[in-house]
C-alpha positions in Angstrom: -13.1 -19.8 -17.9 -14.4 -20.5 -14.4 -13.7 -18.2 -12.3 -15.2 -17.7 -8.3 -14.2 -17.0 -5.1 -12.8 -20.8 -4.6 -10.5 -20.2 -7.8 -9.0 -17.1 -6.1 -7.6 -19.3 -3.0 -4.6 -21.2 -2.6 -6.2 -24.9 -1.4 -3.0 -25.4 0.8 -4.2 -22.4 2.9 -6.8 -24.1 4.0 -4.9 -26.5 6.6 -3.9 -22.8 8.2 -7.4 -21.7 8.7 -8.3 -23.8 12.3 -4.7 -22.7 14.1 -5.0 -19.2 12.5 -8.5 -18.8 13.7 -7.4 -19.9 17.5 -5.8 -16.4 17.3 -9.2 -14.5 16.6 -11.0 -16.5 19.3 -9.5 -14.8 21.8 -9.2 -11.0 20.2 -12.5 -9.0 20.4 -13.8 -7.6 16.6 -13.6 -3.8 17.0 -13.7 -1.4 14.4 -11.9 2.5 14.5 -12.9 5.6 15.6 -15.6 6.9 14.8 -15.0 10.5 16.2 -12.6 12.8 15.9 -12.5 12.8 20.4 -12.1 8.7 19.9 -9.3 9.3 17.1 -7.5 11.5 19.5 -7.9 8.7 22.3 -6.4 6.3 20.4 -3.8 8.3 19.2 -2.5 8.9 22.9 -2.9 5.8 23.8 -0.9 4.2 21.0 2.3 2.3 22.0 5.6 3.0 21.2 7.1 1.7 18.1 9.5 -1.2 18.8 12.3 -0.5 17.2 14.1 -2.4 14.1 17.6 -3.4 14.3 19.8 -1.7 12.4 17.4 1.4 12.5 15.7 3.2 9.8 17.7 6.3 8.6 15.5 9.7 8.7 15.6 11.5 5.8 13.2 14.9 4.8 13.4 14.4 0.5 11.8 17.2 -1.7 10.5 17.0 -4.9 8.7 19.3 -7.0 8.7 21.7 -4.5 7.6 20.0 -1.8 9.2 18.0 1.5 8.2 14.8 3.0 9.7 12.7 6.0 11.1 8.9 4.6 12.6 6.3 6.9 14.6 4.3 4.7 16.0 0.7 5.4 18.9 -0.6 3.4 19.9 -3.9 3.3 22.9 -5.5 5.9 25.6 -7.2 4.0 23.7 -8.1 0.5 23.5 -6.5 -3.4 20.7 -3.6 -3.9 17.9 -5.6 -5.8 16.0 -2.4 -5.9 13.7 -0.1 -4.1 10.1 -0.8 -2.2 8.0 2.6 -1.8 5.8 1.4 1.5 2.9 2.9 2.9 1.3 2.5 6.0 -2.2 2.0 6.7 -4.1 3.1 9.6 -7.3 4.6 8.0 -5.9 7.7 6.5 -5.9 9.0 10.4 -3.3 6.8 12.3 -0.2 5.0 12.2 3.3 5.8 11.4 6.4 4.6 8.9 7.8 3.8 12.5 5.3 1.1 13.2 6.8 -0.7 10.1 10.3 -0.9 10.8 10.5 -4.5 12.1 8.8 -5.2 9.1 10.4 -3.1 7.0 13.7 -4.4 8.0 12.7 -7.8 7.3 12.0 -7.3 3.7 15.3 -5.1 3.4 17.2 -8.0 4.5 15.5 -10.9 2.9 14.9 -9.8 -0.5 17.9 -7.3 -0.8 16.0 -3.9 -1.4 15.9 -0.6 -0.2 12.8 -0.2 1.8 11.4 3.7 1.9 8.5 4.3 4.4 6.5 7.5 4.0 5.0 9.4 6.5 2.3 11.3 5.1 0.8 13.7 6.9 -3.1 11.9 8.6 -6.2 13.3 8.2 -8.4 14.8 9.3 -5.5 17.7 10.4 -5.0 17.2 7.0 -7.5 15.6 4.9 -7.0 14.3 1.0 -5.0 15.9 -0.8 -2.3 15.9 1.5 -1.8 12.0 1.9 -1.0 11.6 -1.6 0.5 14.6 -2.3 3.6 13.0 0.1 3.2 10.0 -1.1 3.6 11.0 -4.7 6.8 13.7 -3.5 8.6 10.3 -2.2 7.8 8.6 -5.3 9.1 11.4 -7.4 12.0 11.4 -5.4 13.0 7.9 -5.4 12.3 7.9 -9.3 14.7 10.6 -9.3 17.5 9.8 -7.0 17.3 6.0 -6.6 20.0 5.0 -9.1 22.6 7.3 -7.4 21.5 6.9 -4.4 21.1 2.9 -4.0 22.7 1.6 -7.4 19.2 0.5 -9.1 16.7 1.9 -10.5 14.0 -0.7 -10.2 11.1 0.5 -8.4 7.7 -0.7 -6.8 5.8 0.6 -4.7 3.1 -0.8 -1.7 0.8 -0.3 1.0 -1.5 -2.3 3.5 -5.2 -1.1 4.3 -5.5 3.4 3.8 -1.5 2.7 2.0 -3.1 0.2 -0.3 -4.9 2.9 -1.5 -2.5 5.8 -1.2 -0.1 3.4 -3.3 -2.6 2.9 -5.8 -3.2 6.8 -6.4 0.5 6.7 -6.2 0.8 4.7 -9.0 -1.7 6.6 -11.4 -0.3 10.1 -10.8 2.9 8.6 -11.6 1.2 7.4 -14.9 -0.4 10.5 -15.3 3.3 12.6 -15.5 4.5 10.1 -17.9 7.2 8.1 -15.7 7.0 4.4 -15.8 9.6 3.4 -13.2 7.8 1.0 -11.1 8.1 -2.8 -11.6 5.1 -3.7 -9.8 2.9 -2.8 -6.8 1.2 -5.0 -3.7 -1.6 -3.6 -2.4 -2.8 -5.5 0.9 -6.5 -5.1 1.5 -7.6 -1.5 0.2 -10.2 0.6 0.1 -10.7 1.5 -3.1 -14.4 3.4 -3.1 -14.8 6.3 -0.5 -17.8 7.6 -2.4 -19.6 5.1 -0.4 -22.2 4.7 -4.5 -20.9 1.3 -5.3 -22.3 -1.6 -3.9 -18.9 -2.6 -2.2 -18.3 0.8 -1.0 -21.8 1.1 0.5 -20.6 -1.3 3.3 -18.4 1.2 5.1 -20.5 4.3 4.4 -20.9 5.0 7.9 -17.3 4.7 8.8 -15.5 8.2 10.2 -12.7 7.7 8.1 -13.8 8.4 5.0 -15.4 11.9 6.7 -12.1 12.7 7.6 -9.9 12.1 4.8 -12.4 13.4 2.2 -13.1 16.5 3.6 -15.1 18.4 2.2 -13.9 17.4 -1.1 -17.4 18.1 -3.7 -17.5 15.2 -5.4 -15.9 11.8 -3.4 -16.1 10.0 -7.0 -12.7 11.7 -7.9 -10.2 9.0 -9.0 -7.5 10.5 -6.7 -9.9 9.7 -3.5 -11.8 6.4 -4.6 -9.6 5.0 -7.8 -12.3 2.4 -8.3 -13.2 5.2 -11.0 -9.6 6.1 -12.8 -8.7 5.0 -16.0 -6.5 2.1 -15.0 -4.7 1.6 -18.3 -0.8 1.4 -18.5 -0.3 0.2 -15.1 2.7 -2.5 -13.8 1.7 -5.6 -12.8 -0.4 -5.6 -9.1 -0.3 -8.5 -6.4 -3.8 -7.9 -4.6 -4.2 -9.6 -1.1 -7.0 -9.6 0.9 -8.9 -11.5 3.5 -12.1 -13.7 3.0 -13.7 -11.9 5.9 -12.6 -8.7 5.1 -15.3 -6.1 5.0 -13.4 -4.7 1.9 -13.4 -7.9 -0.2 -15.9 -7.2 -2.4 -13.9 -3.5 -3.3 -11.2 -5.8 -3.5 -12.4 -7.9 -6.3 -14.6 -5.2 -8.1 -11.0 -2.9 -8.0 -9.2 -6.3 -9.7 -12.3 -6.7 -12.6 -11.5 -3.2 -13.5 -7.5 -3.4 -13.6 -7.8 -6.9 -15.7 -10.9 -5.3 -18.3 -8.6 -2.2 -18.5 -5.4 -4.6 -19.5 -3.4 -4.4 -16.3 -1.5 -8.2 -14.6 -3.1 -8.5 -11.9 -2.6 -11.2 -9.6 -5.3 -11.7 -6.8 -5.4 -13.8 -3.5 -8.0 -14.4 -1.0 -6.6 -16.2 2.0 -9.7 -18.0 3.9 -11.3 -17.1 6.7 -9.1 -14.0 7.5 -10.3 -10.8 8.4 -9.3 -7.1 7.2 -5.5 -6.7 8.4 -4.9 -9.9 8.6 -1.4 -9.9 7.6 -0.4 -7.3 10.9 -1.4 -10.0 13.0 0.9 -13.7 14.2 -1.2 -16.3 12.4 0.1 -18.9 10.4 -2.0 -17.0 7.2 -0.3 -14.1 7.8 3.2 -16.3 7.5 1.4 -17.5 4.7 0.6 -14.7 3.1 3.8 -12.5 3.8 5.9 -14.8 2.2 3.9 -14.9 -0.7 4.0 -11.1 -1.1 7.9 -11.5 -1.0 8.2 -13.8 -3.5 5.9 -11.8 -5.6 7.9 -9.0 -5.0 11.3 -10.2 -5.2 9.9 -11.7 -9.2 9.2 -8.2 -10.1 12.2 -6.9 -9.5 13.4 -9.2 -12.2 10.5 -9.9 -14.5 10.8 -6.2 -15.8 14.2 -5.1 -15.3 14.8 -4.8 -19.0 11.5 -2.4 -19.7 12.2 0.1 -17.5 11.8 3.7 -18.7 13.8 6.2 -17.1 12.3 9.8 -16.4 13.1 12.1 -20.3 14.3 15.4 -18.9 10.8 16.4 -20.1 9.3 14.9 -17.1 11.7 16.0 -15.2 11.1 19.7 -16.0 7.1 18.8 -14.9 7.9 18.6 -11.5 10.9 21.7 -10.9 13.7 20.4 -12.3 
Protein backbone atom coordinates (compact mmCIF):
# COMPACT_ATOMS: atom_id res chain seq x y z
CA UNK A 1 0.00 0.00 0.00
CA UNK A 2 1.03 3.55 -0.98
CA UNK A 3 0.18 5.81 1.10
CA UNK A 4 1.39 9.97 1.17
CA UNK A 5 0.12 13.09 1.62
CA UNK A 6 -1.40 13.09 -2.17
CA UNK A 7 -3.42 9.88 -1.23
CA UNK A 8 -4.94 11.73 1.75
CA UNK A 9 -6.66 14.47 -0.63
CA UNK A 10 -9.68 14.42 -2.49
CA UNK A 11 -8.29 15.39 -6.34
CA UNK A 12 -11.74 17.33 -6.91
CA UNK A 13 -10.59 19.76 -4.18
CA UNK A 14 -8.12 20.91 -6.02
CA UNK A 15 -10.29 23.10 -8.56
CA UNK A 16 -11.34 25.00 -4.97
CA UNK A 17 -7.83 25.87 -4.05
CA UNK A 18 -7.29 29.26 -6.55
CA UNK A 19 -11.01 30.87 -5.41
CA UNK A 20 -10.47 29.69 -1.83
CA UNK A 21 -7.04 31.17 -1.65
CA UNK A 22 -8.45 34.72 -3.02
CA UNK A 23 -9.97 34.77 0.45
CA UNK A 24 -6.53 34.52 2.29
CA UNK A 25 -4.94 37.16 0.04
CA UNK A 26 -6.64 39.62 1.53
CA UNK A 27 -6.70 38.42 5.51
CA UNK A 28 -3.38 38.97 7.34
CA UNK A 29 -1.75 35.51 9.09
CA UNK A 30 -1.87 36.18 12.77
CA UNK A 31 -1.51 33.82 15.47
CA UNK A 32 -3.17 34.14 19.35
CA UNK A 33 -2.16 35.63 22.33
CA UNK A 34 0.62 35.13 23.55
CA UNK A 35 -0.06 36.86 27.03
CA UNK A 36 -2.34 36.54 29.49
CA UNK A 37 -2.80 41.03 29.02
CA UNK A 38 -3.31 40.14 25.01
CA UNK A 39 -5.82 37.16 25.94
CA UNK A 40 -7.70 39.62 27.98
CA UNK A 41 -7.67 42.20 24.98
CA UNK A 42 -9.01 39.95 22.76
CA UNK A 43 -11.54 38.80 24.92
CA UNK A 44 -13.09 42.38 25.27
CA UNK A 45 -12.78 43.03 22.09
CA UNK A 46 -14.62 40.00 20.78
CA UNK A 47 -17.91 40.52 18.90
CA UNK A 48 -21.13 39.52 19.83
CA UNK A 49 -22.45 36.29 18.89
CA UNK A 50 -24.94 36.48 15.95
CA UNK A 51 -27.64 34.79 16.89
CA UNK A 52 -29.18 31.32 15.35
CA UNK A 53 -32.70 31.21 14.45
CA UNK A 54 -34.76 29.27 16.39
CA UNK A 55 -32.28 29.84 19.41
CA UNK A 56 -30.33 27.54 21.37
CA UNK A 57 -32.14 26.47 24.66
CA UNK A 58 -29.90 26.99 27.91
CA UNK A 59 -29.64 24.31 30.00
CA UNK A 60 -27.15 23.75 33.38
CA UNK A 61 -27.03 19.48 33.24
CA UNK A 62 -25.13 17.62 36.20
CA UNK A 63 -23.64 14.59 36.28
CA UNK A 64 -21.60 12.87 38.64
CA UNK A 65 -21.73 15.57 40.87
CA UNK A 66 -20.93 18.09 38.84
CA UNK A 67 -22.81 21.13 36.60
CA UNK A 68 -22.00 22.35 33.31
CA UNK A 69 -23.75 25.06 30.95
CA UNK A 70 -25.22 23.18 27.40
CA UNK A 71 -26.88 25.18 24.61
CA UNK A 72 -28.80 22.63 22.89
CA UNK A 73 -30.34 22.92 19.33
CA UNK A 74 -33.13 20.53 18.25
CA UNK A 75 -34.14 20.08 14.99
CA UNK A 76 -37.36 22.27 13.32
CA UNK A 77 -39.96 19.99 11.86
CA UNK A 78 -37.87 16.60 11.26
CA UNK A 79 -37.30 12.92 13.15
CA UNK A 80 -34.39 12.88 16.01
CA UNK A 81 -31.47 11.02 14.13
CA UNK A 82 -29.50 11.33 17.21
CA UNK A 83 -27.29 13.51 19.25
CA UNK A 84 -23.85 15.62 18.31
CA UNK A 85 -21.75 16.52 21.59
CA UNK A 86 -19.87 19.84 19.98
CA UNK A 87 -17.03 21.63 21.31
CA UNK A 88 -15.73 24.76 20.58
CA UNK A 89 -12.24 25.63 19.89
CA UNK A 90 -10.55 28.79 20.62
CA UNK A 91 -7.17 27.54 22.16
CA UNK A 92 -8.36 26.25 25.48
CA UNK A 93 -8.72 30.22 26.35
CA UNK A 94 -11.46 31.72 24.13
CA UNK A 95 -14.61 31.21 22.48
CA UNK A 96 -18.04 30.24 23.46
CA UNK A 97 -20.90 27.48 22.58
CA UNK A 98 -22.61 30.79 21.46
CA UNK A 99 -20.24 31.45 18.67
CA UNK A 100 -21.57 28.09 17.22
CA UNK A 101 -25.08 28.50 17.01
CA UNK A 102 -25.50 29.42 13.36
CA UNK A 103 -23.62 26.49 12.86
CA UNK A 104 -25.00 24.56 15.13
CA UNK A 105 -28.41 25.12 13.91
CA UNK A 106 -27.41 24.19 10.51
CA UNK A 107 -26.43 20.72 11.35
CA UNK A 108 -29.67 20.35 13.65
CA UNK A 109 -31.67 21.03 10.73
CA UNK A 110 -29.94 19.34 7.90
CA UNK A 111 -29.04 16.13 9.31
CA UNK A 112 -31.92 15.80 11.94
CA UNK A 113 -29.92 15.67 15.31
CA UNK A 114 -29.84 17.22 18.54
CA UNK A 115 -26.83 19.44 18.65
CA UNK A 116 -25.42 20.02 22.45
CA UNK A 117 -22.68 22.80 22.71
CA UNK A 118 -20.55 22.85 25.92
CA UNK A 119 -19.25 25.56 27.54
CA UNK A 120 -16.39 24.56 29.41
CA UNK A 121 -14.95 26.71 31.60
CA UNK A 122 -11.25 28.55 29.52
CA UNK A 123 -8.13 28.52 30.85
CA UNK A 124 -5.92 29.89 32.14
CA UNK A 125 -8.88 31.03 35.10
CA UNK A 126 -9.16 27.61 34.88
CA UNK A 127 -6.48 25.54 33.37
CA UNK A 128 -6.68 21.48 32.52
CA UNK A 129 -8.51 19.71 34.34
CA UNK A 130 -11.36 21.82 34.19
CA UNK A 131 -11.99 21.80 30.27
CA UNK A 132 -12.52 18.19 30.23
CA UNK A 133 -13.88 17.65 33.32
CA UNK A 134 -17.23 19.65 31.64
CA UNK A 135 -16.85 18.19 28.69
CA UNK A 136 -16.90 14.75 30.08
CA UNK A 137 -20.11 15.96 32.68
CA UNK A 138 -22.07 16.81 29.32
CA UNK A 139 -21.11 13.57 27.80
CA UNK A 140 -22.14 11.65 30.87
CA UNK A 141 -25.18 13.42 30.79
CA UNK A 142 -26.31 13.02 27.38
CA UNK A 143 -25.29 9.18 27.70
CA UNK A 144 -27.67 9.32 30.44
CA UNK A 145 -30.58 11.29 29.46
CA UNK A 146 -30.59 11.34 25.71
CA UNK A 147 -33.08 8.53 24.97
CA UNK A 148 -35.70 10.32 27.22
CA UNK A 149 -34.92 13.29 26.57
CA UNK A 150 -34.66 13.38 22.50
CA UNK A 151 -35.98 9.75 21.57
CA UNK A 152 -32.35 8.20 20.48
CA UNK A 153 -29.77 7.13 21.93
CA UNK A 154 -27.14 7.44 19.22
CA UNK A 155 -24.36 9.54 20.13
CA UNK A 156 -21.15 11.29 18.74
CA UNK A 157 -19.37 13.59 19.75
CA UNK A 158 -16.94 16.65 18.01
CA UNK A 159 -14.90 19.52 18.18
CA UNK A 160 -12.80 21.98 15.89
CA UNK A 161 -9.14 23.18 16.95
CA UNK A 162 -8.74 23.13 21.38
CA UNK A 163 -12.60 21.04 20.99
CA UNK A 164 -10.87 18.60 18.71
CA UNK A 165 -8.91 17.81 21.42
CA UNK A 166 -11.22 18.21 24.33
CA UNK A 167 -13.54 15.67 22.23
CA UNK A 168 -10.86 13.32 21.89
CA UNK A 169 -10.08 13.13 25.81
CA UNK A 170 -13.80 13.13 25.75
CA UNK A 171 -13.98 10.04 24.11
CA UNK A 172 -11.23 8.12 26.14
CA UNK A 173 -12.59 8.84 29.58
CA UNK A 174 -15.71 7.70 28.27
CA UNK A 175 -13.82 4.44 27.26
CA UNK A 176 -12.14 4.44 30.38
CA UNK A 177 -15.72 4.23 32.64
CA UNK A 178 -16.85 1.50 30.35
CA UNK A 179 -19.71 3.27 28.22
CA UNK A 180 -19.62 2.83 24.54
CA UNK A 181 -22.45 5.09 23.48
CA UNK A 182 -20.89 7.15 20.78
CA UNK A 183 -21.24 6.24 17.04
CA UNK A 184 -18.40 8.17 15.90
CA UNK A 185 -16.44 11.44 16.49
CA UNK A 186 -15.01 14.42 13.99
CA UNK A 187 -12.28 16.10 15.11
CA UNK A 188 -11.37 19.21 12.91
CA UNK A 189 -7.79 20.16 13.18
CA UNK A 190 -6.49 19.32 16.84
CA UNK A 191 -3.86 19.61 18.86
CA UNK A 192 -3.01 16.50 20.02
CA UNK A 193 0.68 16.97 21.78
CA UNK A 194 1.02 19.88 24.42
CA UNK A 195 4.13 18.37 25.76
CA UNK A 196 5.72 20.17 23.02
CA UNK A 197 8.61 16.35 22.90
CA UNK A 198 7.32 15.09 19.69
CA UNK A 199 8.46 16.32 16.62
CA UNK A 200 4.97 17.63 15.55
CA UNK A 201 4.34 19.08 18.88
CA UNK A 202 7.73 20.86 18.86
CA UNK A 203 6.22 23.39 16.32
CA UNK A 204 3.97 25.18 18.68
CA UNK A 205 6.26 24.93 21.73
CA UNK A 206 6.33 28.55 22.17
CA UNK A 207 2.64 29.13 21.86
CA UNK A 208 0.83 30.76 25.31
CA UNK A 209 -1.77 28.36 25.07
CA UNK A 210 -0.38 25.47 26.04
CA UNK A 211 1.16 27.53 29.26
CA UNK A 212 -2.16 28.33 30.16
CA UNK A 213 -4.16 25.27 29.87
CA UNK A 214 -1.46 23.02 31.33
CA UNK A 215 -0.76 24.75 34.23
CA UNK A 216 1.35 23.67 36.14
CA UNK A 217 0.38 20.25 35.49
CA UNK A 218 4.14 17.96 36.31
CA UNK A 219 4.24 16.05 33.58
CA UNK A 220 2.39 17.58 30.11
CA UNK A 221 2.84 13.81 28.60
CA UNK A 222 -0.40 12.88 30.47
CA UNK A 223 -2.86 11.34 27.98
CA UNK A 224 -5.68 13.54 29.38
CA UNK A 225 -3.58 16.83 28.16
CA UNK A 226 -1.65 15.56 24.94
CA UNK A 227 -3.69 12.14 23.94
CA UNK A 228 -0.96 11.55 21.33
CA UNK A 229 0.19 9.24 24.26
CA UNK A 230 -3.21 7.24 25.43
CA UNK A 231 -3.91 3.87 24.70
CA UNK A 232 -6.29 4.40 21.76
CA UNK A 233 -7.86 0.99 21.66
CA UNK A 234 -11.72 0.52 21.60
CA UNK A 235 -12.45 3.67 20.15
CA UNK A 236 -15.64 4.50 17.43
CA UNK A 237 -14.84 5.29 14.16
CA UNK A 238 -13.05 9.14 13.75
CA UNK A 239 -13.37 11.57 10.67
CA UNK A 240 -10.06 13.66 10.96
CA UNK A 241 -9.99 17.01 8.94
CA UNK A 242 -7.33 19.17 8.70
CA UNK A 243 -5.66 21.73 6.54
CA UNK A 244 -2.55 21.29 4.29
CA UNK A 245 -1.13 24.46 5.72
CA UNK A 246 -2.07 23.91 9.07
CA UNK A 247 0.75 24.17 11.50
CA UNK A 248 -0.85 21.12 13.26
CA UNK A 249 -0.82 18.78 10.25
CA UNK A 250 1.86 16.86 11.06
CA UNK A 251 0.08 16.12 14.97
CA UNK A 252 -2.73 15.49 12.74
CA UNK A 253 -1.29 12.64 10.81
CA UNK A 254 1.09 11.21 13.60
CA UNK A 255 -2.51 11.28 16.02
CA UNK A 256 -4.17 9.17 12.81
CA UNK A 257 -0.89 6.48 12.63
CA UNK A 258 -1.55 5.82 16.18
CA UNK A 259 -5.49 5.37 16.11
CA UNK A 260 -5.17 3.01 12.85
CA UNK A 261 -1.83 0.86 14.55
CA UNK A 262 -3.99 0.77 17.78
CA UNK A 263 -7.23 -0.72 15.53
CA UNK A 264 -9.38 2.31 15.54
CA UNK A 265 -11.54 3.48 11.62
CA UNK A 266 -10.18 6.25 11.04
CA UNK A 267 -10.87 8.27 8.16
CA UNK A 268 -8.47 11.27 7.37
CA UNK A 269 -8.64 14.29 5.00
CA UNK A 270 -6.33 16.96 4.06
CA UNK A 271 -7.93 19.69 2.05
CA UNK A 272 -5.08 21.59 -0.06
CA UNK A 273 -3.67 24.63 0.56
CA UNK A 274 -5.83 25.49 3.64
CA UNK A 275 -4.67 26.73 6.70
CA UNK A 276 -5.49 25.88 10.49
CA UNK A 277 -9.37 26.81 11.00
CA UNK A 278 -9.97 26.61 7.77
CA UNK A 279 -13.44 25.37 7.97
CA UNK A 280 -14.60 28.79 10.34
CA UNK A 281 -13.87 30.71 7.35
CA UNK A 282 -16.35 31.45 3.69
CA UNK A 283 -14.13 29.57 1.19
CA UNK A 284 -15.41 27.20 -1.18
CA UNK A 285 -12.97 24.43 0.88
CA UNK A 286 -14.64 25.09 3.83
CA UNK A 287 -18.21 24.38 1.71
CA UNK A 288 -16.23 21.63 0.77
CA UNK A 289 -15.21 20.31 3.68
CA UNK A 290 -18.38 21.00 5.91
CA UNK A 291 -20.38 18.99 3.82
CA UNK A 292 -18.15 16.32 3.94
CA UNK A 293 -18.12 16.26 7.78
CA UNK A 294 -22.04 16.02 7.50
CA UNK A 295 -22.21 13.33 5.41
CA UNK A 296 -19.68 11.56 7.49
CA UNK A 297 -21.71 12.30 10.28
CA UNK A 298 -25.06 11.64 9.20
CA UNK A 299 -23.39 7.71 8.05
CA UNK A 300 -22.53 7.15 11.57
CA UNK A 301 -25.61 7.70 12.95
CA UNK A 302 -26.65 4.71 10.98
CA UNK A 303 -23.55 2.57 10.33
CA UNK A 304 -23.64 1.54 14.15
CA UNK A 305 -27.03 1.92 15.34
CA UNK A 306 -27.41 -1.75 15.93
CA UNK A 307 -23.99 -1.95 18.35
CA UNK A 308 -24.77 0.37 20.65
CA UNK A 309 -24.16 -0.45 24.30
CA UNK A 310 -26.23 1.20 26.75
CA UNK A 311 -24.68 2.36 30.19
CA UNK A 312 -25.18 -1.33 32.88
CA UNK A 313 -26.36 0.21 36.10
CA UNK A 314 -22.79 -0.62 37.06
CA UNK A 315 -21.48 2.31 35.26
CA UNK A 316 -24.00 4.16 36.26
CA UNK A 317 -23.31 3.74 40.02
CA UNK A 318 -19.45 5.02 38.83
CA UNK A 319 -20.51 8.32 38.38
CA UNK A 320 -23.45 8.97 41.46
CA UNK A 321 -26.13 7.31 40.41
Amino acid sequence: MRLGLAQLIDPRLRLLVEESRAFYENRAAGRGPSSVEELRAVRAGAAKPAPANPPAVEELVTAGGRSVPLRIHTPVDTAVNGVFLEIHGGGFFMGSAARSDIRNRRLADELGVVVASVDYRLAPEHPWPAAPDDCETAALWLVEHAQRRFGTAKLAVGGFSAGATLAMTTLLRLRDRGVSACTGAVLQCGTYDLSARTPAGRLIADEYFLDAYAGTAPDRTDPDLSPIYADLSDLPPILMVVGENDILLHDNLAMAARLSASGADVDVRVYPDSPHGFTGHPTPMAQAALEDIHTWLGDSFVRRAGRLRWLSREVLADYGH
